[in-house]
C-alpha positions in Angstrom: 0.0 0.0 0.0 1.1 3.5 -0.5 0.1 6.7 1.0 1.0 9.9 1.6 1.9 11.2 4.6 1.4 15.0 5.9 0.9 17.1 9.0 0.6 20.3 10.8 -1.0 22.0 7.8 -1.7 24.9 10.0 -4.4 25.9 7.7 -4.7 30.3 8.5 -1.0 30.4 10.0 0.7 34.1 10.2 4.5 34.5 10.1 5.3 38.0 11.1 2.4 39.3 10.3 2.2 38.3 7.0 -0.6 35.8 6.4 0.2 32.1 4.5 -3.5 32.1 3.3 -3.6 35.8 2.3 -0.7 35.7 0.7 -1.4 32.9 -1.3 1.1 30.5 0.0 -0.8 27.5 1.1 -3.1 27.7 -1.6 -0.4 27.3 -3.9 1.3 24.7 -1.9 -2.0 22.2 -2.3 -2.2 23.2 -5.9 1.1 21.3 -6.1 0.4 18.6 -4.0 -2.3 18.1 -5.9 -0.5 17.6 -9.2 1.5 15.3 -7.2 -1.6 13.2 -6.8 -2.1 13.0 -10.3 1.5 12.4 -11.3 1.9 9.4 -8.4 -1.7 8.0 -7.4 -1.7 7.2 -4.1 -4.1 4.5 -2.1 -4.7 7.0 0.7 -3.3 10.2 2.4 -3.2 10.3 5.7 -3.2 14.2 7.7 -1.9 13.9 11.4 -2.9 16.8 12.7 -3.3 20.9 13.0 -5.1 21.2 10.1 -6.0 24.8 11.2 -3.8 27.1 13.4 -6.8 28.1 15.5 -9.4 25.9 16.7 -11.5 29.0 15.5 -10.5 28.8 12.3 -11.5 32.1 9.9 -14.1 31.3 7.0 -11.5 31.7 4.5 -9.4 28.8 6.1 -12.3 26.8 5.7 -12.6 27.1 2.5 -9.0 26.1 1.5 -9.5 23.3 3.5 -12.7 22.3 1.6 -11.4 23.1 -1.4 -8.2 20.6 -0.7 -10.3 17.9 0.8 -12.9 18.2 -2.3 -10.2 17.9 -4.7 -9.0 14.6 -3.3 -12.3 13.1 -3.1 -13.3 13.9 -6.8 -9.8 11.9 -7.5 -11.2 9.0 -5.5 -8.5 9.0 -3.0 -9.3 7.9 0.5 -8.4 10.7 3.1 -7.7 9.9 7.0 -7.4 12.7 9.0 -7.0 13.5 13.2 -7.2 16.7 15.2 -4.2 18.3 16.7 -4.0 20.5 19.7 -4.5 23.5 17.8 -7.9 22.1 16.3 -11.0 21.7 17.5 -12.1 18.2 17.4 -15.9 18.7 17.2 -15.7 21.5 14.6 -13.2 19.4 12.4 -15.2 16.1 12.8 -18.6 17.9 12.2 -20.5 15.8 9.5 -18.1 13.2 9.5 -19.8 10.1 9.8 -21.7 11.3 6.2 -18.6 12.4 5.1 -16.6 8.6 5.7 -19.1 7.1 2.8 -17.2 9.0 0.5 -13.4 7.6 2.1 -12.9 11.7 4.0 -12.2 9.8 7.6 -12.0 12.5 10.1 -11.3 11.4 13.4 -12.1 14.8 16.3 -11.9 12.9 19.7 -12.0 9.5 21.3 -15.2 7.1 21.6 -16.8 6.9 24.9 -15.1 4.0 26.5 -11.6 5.6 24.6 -12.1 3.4 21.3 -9.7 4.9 18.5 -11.0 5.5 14.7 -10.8 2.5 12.8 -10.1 2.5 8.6 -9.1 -0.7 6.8 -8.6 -0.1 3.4 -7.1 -3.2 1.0 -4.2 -3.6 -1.0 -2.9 -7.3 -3.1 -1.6 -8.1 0.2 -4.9 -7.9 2.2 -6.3 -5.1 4.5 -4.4 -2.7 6.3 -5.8 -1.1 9.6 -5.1 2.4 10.1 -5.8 3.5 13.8 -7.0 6.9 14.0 -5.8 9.2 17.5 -6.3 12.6 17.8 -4.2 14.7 20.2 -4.8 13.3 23.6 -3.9 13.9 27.3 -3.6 12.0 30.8 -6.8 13.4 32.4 -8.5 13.1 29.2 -7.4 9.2 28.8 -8.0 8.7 32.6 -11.9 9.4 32.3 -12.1 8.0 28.9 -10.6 4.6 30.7 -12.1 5.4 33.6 -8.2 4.6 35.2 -7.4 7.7 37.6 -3.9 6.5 38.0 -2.8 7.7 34.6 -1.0 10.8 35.3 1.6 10.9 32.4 1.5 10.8 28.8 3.3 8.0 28.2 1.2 5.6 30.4 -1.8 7.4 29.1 -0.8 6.1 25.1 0.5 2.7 26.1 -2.8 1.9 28.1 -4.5 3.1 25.1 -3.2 1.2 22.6 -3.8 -1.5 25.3 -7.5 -1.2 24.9 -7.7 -1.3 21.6 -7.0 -5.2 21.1 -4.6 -4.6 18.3 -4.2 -7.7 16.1 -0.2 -7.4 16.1 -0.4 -10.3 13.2 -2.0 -7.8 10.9 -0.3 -4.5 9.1 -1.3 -1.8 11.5 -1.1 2.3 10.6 -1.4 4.9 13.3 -2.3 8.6 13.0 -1.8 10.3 16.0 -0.4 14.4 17.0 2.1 13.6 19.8 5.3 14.2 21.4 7.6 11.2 20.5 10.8 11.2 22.3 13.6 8.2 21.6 14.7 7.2 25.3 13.8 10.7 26.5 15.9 12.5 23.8 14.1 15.8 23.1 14.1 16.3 19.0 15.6 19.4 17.6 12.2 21.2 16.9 11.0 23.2 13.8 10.8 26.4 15.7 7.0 27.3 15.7 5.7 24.1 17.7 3.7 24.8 20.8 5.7 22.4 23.3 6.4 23.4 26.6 9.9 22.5 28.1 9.7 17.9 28.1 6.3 18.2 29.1 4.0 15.5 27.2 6.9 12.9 25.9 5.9 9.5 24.9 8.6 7.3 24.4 8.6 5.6 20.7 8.7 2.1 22.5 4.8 2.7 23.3 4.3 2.3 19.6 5.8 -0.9 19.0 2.9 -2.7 17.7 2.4 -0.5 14.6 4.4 -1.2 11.6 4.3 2.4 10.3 3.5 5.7 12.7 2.5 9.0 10.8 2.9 11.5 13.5 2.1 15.1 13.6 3.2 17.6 16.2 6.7 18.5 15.5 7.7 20.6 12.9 10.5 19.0 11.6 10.6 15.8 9.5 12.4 13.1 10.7 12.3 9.7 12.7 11.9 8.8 16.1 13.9 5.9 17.1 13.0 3.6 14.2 12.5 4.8 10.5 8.4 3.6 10.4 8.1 6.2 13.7 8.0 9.3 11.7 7.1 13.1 11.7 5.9 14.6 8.3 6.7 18.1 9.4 5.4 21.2 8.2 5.0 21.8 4.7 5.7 24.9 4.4 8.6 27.2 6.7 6.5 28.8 9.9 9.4 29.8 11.5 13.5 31.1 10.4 14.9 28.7 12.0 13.0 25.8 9.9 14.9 27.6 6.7 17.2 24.8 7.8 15.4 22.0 6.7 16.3 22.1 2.8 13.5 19.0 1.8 10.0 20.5 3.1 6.9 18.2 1.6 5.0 15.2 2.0 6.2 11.5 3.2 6.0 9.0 0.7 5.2 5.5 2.1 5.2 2.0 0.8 3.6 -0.7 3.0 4.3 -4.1 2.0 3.5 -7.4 3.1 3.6 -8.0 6.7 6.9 -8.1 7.9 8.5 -6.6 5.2 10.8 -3.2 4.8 8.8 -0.4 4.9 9.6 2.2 2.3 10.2 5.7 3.1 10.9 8.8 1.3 10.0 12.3 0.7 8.8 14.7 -1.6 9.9 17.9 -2.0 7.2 20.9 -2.7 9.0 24.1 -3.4 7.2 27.1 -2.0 5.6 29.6 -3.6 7.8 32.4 -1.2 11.5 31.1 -0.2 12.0 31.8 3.3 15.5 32.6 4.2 18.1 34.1 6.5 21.0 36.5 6.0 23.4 37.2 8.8 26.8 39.2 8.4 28.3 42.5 9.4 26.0 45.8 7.6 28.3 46.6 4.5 29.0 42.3 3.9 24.9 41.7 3.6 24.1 44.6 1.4 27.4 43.3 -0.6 26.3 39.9 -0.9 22.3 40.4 -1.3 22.6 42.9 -4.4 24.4 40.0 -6.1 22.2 36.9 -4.1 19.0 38.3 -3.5 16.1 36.5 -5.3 12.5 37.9 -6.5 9.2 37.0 -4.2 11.3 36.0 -1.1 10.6 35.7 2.6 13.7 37.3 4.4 15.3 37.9 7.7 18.3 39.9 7.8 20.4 39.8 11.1 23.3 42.8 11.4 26.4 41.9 14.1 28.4 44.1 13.9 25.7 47.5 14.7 22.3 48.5 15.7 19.7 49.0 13.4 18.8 53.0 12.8 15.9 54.0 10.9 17.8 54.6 7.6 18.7 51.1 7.8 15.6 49.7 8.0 14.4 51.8 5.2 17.1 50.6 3.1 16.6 47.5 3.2 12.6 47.5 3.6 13.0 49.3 0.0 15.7 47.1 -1.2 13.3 43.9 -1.0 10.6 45.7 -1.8 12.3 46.4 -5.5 12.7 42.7 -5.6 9.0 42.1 -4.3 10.1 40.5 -1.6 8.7 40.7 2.2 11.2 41.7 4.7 9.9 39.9 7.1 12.9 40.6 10.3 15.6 43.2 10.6 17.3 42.1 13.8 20.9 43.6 15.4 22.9 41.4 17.4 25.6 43.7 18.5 26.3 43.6 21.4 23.3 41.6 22.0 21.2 44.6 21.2 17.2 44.7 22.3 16.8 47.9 21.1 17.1 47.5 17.2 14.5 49.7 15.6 13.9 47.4 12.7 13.5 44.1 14.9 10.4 42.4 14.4 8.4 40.6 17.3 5.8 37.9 16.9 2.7 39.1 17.5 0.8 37.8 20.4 -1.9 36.4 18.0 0.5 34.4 16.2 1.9 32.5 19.3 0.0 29.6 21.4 -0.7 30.1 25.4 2.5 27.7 25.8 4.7 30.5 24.7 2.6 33.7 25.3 2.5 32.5 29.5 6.0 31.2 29.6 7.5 34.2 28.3 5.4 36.2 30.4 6.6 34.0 33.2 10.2 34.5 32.5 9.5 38.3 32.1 8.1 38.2 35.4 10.4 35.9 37.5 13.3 36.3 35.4 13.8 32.6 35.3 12.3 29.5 33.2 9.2 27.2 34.5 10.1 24.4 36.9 8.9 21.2 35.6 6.3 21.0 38.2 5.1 24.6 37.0 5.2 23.5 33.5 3.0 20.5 34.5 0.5 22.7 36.0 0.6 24.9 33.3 -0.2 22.1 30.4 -2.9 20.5 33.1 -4.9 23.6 32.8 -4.6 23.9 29.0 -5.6 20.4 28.9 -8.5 21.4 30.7 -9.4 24.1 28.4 -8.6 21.7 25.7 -11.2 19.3 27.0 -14.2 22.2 27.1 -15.1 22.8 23.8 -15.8 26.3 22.4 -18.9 27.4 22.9 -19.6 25.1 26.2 -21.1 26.3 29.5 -18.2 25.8 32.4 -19.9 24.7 35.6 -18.9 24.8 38.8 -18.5 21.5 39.5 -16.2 21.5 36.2 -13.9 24.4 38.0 -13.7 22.3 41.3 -12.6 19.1 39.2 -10.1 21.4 37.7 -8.9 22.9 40.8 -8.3 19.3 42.7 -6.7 17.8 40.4 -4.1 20.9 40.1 -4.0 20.2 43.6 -2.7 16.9 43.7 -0.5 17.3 41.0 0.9 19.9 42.9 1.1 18.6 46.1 2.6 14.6 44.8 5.5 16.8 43.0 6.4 18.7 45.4 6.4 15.7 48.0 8.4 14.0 45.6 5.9 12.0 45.3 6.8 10.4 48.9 4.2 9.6 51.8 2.3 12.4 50.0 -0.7 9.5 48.9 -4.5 9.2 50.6 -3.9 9.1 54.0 -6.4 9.4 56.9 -6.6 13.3 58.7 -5.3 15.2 55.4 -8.2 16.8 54.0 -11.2 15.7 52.3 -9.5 14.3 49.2 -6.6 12.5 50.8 -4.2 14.7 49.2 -1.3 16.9 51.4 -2.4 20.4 50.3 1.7 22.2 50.7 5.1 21.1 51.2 7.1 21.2 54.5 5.8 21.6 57.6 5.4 19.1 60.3 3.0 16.4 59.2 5.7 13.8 58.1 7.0 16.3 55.3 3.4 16.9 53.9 2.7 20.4 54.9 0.5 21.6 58.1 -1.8 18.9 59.9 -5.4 19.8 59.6 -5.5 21.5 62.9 -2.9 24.0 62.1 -4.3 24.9 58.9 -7.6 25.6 60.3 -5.6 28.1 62.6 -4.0 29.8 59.7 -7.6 29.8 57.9 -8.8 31.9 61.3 -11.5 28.9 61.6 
C-alpha cells in the first residue's frame, strides 16, 4: 500500500504578520500537492494533525480546506485525518460520519469508552488497519478509561493502545499528533511548535505494535527511534529557523506485506515564497544580497556588527521591496542589542498560550518554569482543551479542575513520597503544601484551620 503522509497544515497560520493564506502561500502549496496526486496515485493520504492554526478557524481557512479535501475526493483518494492540539475536534469532525461514505475519515476525539477511529482499506496483500488518535492527554485518557492512575502521557498512550485489542499479526497504521521522544531524547524542533519545556513525551517504545507511525506535532521531518516512527513536518517554513530544513513536503510511504521493509521517502514541494536568513556585518549583507537576492522572497536579515537606525531599515525595507520580496525581520545582534528599531516581534496572536504565559513567566520571575510549574501549566490547557468552544463551564467543572491541580501539585512537590490518601489530610486524601510538620506533607489539619482563622 502506499500513501502519503502529511501534517501540521496549520491551515490560517501568520508569520510576522504576514498571512500564508492571504498571501497565497498554502493555496499554492495544495495546488502542487495536488499535481503530485495525479502524477503518483496514491491509495490514501493520511493528515496527522493541526489542520488549522486556531481551533476558530476564519471562513476563508475553511474554504482552502474544503477546497483541498474536495479535490482529493473527486480523485477518488481515501483521506484519513485527526485533530491536533490547535484544532477543535468537534468542529473538524462535524459531518463526519456522512462524510466517511465517500473515504474523507475525520477522526475529532476519542469514543466513549476511549475506542480509536478505525479505517481498513485493502491492497494485493490484504487489509491494512489504520488506527485513527487525535491529540490526547492523561486526564482526558483517565476518564475516557475510567483509570485515575494515569498521570503521564506515556502511560496514558501505552494503556490506550492496550484497549484497543490490536491484532499485532496484521499490518497496522497509526495517526496520532504527539510528542515522541527516543529514550527521553528531546528532538531538535522546527521552531514554531507549541511544546512546553519535556512536558508531554511518549517514548517511541509505546508504539511498537504499529508497523508504520504518521505523526504530527513537531515541525521538523524526521524519525523517532525507528525509521516507520516518523514526523511529516510542516510543509511549508513557519518559523526562520525551519529555513534549515532544505526538503519541506509530504512523506512517501510503501507498505508491504507484513513483515517486510517499509519504504520511506519524501517529496519535495518548493514554496511559492522562499523563506530565508542572512546574517553578516551591515556593509558584507548589502554586498552579498545585491548579487544573491532573489524575486518573491521571505527574508530575515540579522546585522552583528551595529544597531539598526531608521535609515537602515528603510534601506533594506525598499531594497526587497524592489525585488517584491517581504522583509519579514531586521534584527541587530551587536552587542546583543534589544533595542534595534527594525527588529520584528511575533505578534501575540501568532503564538500559542504555551509561549505567550511562559514568556510572560520568564519576564516576570526572570527565570524558566520548573517542571512541576510547566506541569500545572499544560494541566490547565488540557483542561481548556477538553471544554469545547462554545460550552457552558460549571462549577462542579472548576472544582474538578482545581483538585486535580491540587494533587498534582502537592505529589510533586512531596516528591511523590508519603504524600498519597492518607487518613486526617483533608477531604480528598491529598497533602495540600510542602514542608511543615505532618511527616513532610505540609500543616496537619488542625494548624491549617488556625491559619484559615477557623
Amino acid at each position: 500500500m502506499f500513501f502519503y503522509h502529511l501534517a501540521d497544515l496549520h491551515i490560517g497560520k501568520v508569520v510576522h504578520g504576514v498571512s500564508m493564506l492571504d498571501n497565497g502561500d498554502q493555496r499554492f502549496w495544495i495546488d502542487r500537492f495536488l499535481e503530485l496526486i495525479d502524477k503518483k496515485r496514491p491509495d490514501a493520504i493520511v493528515i496527522s494533525g493541526d489542520v488549522y492554526d486556531r481551533s476558530a478557524p476564519s471562513g476563508d481557512s475553511v474554504e482552502l480546506l474544503d477546497y483541498m479535501l474536495t479535490e482529493i475526493v473527486k480523485r477518488d483518494v481515501p483521506v484519513l485525518m485527526v485533530a491536533g492540539n490547535h484544532d477543535s475536534g468537534q468542529r473538524l469532525a462535524f459531518g463526519s460520519e456522512i462524510l466517511a461514505r465517500h473515504n474523507l475519515h475525520i477522526c475529532g476525539g476519542l469514543g466513549e469508552g476511549g475506542e480509536m477511529m478505525q479505517v481498513v482499506l485493502n491492497d494485493e496483500f490484504g487489509p491494512v488497519t489504520f488506527w485513527l488518535c487525535p491529540y490526547v492527554f492523561p486526564t482526558l485518557v483517565a476518564q475516557k478509561l475510567g483509570d485515575d492512575s494515569i498521570k503521564d502521557y506515556d502511560t496514558a498512550m501505552r494503556c490506550l493502545i492496550e484497549r484497543q485489542g490490536i491484532d499485532s499479526t496484521g499490518r497496522n497504521v497509526l495517526v496520532a499528533h504527539q510528542n515522541v521522544v527516543a529514550n527521553g531524547q528531546m528532538a531538535e524542533f522546527g521552531g514554531s511548535e507549541s511544546v512546553v519545556g519535556g512536558v508531554g513525551q511518549i517514548d517511541f517504545s509505546a508504539f511498537d505494535c504499529f508497523d508504520y507511525v504518521a505523526l504530527g506535532h513537531i515541525h521538523s521531518s524526521y524519525h523517532v527511534g525507528r525509521k516507520e516512527v516518523r514526523y511529516a513536518g510542516t510543509p511549508l517554513c513557519y518559523h526562520f529557523n525551519e529555513t534549515r530544513q532544505k526538503n519541506k513536503g509530504p512523506v512517501m510511504v510503501h507498505l508491504g506485506k507484513k513483515g517486510s521493509e517499509v519504504e520511506i521517502q519524501s517529496a519535495v514541494i518548493e514554496p511559492k515564497h522562499v523563506m530565508r536568513a542572512v546574517s553578516g556585518d551591515y556593509e558584507d549583507v548589502v554586498a552579498n544580497e545585491k548579487v544573491g537576492a532573489k524575486r518573491g522572497e521571505y527574508v530575515s536579515v540579522t546585522i552583528t556588527d551595529r544597531r539598526i537606525t531608521p535609515e537602515i531599515a528603510a534601506y533594506f525595507r525598499e531594497f526587497y521591496g524592489s525585488r517584491e520580496s517581504v522583509l519579514m525581520e531586521l534584527i541587530s545582534s551587536f552587542r546583543n542589542s534589544e533595542m534595534s528599531i527594525g527588529k520584528s516581534h511575533v505578534r501575540a496572536e501568532e503564538r500559542s498560550l504555551e509561549e505567550l504565559f511562559t514568556d510572560f513567566y520568564r519576564f516576570r520571575e526572570g527565570d524558566e518554569l520548573s517542571d512541576v510549574e510547566a506541569r500545572a501549566l499544560q494541566l490547565a490547557i488540557e483542561s481548556m482543551h477538553s471544554v469545547q468552544s462554545g460550552d457552558s463551564v460549571s462549577d462542579s467543572d472548576v472544582a474538578d479542575f482545581v483538585s486535580k491541580l491540587i494533587k498534582e501539585l502537592s505529589f510533586a512537590d512531596c516528591g511523590g513520597e508519603g504524600c498519597g490518601p492518607s487518613s486526617g489530610r483533608g477531604d480528598d486524601g491529598y497533602c495540600l503544601s510542602s514542608g511543615g510538620d505532618d511527616e513532610g506533607c505540609g500543616p496537619s489539619s488542625s494548624r491549617r484551620d488556625e491559619e484559615a482563622g477557623v
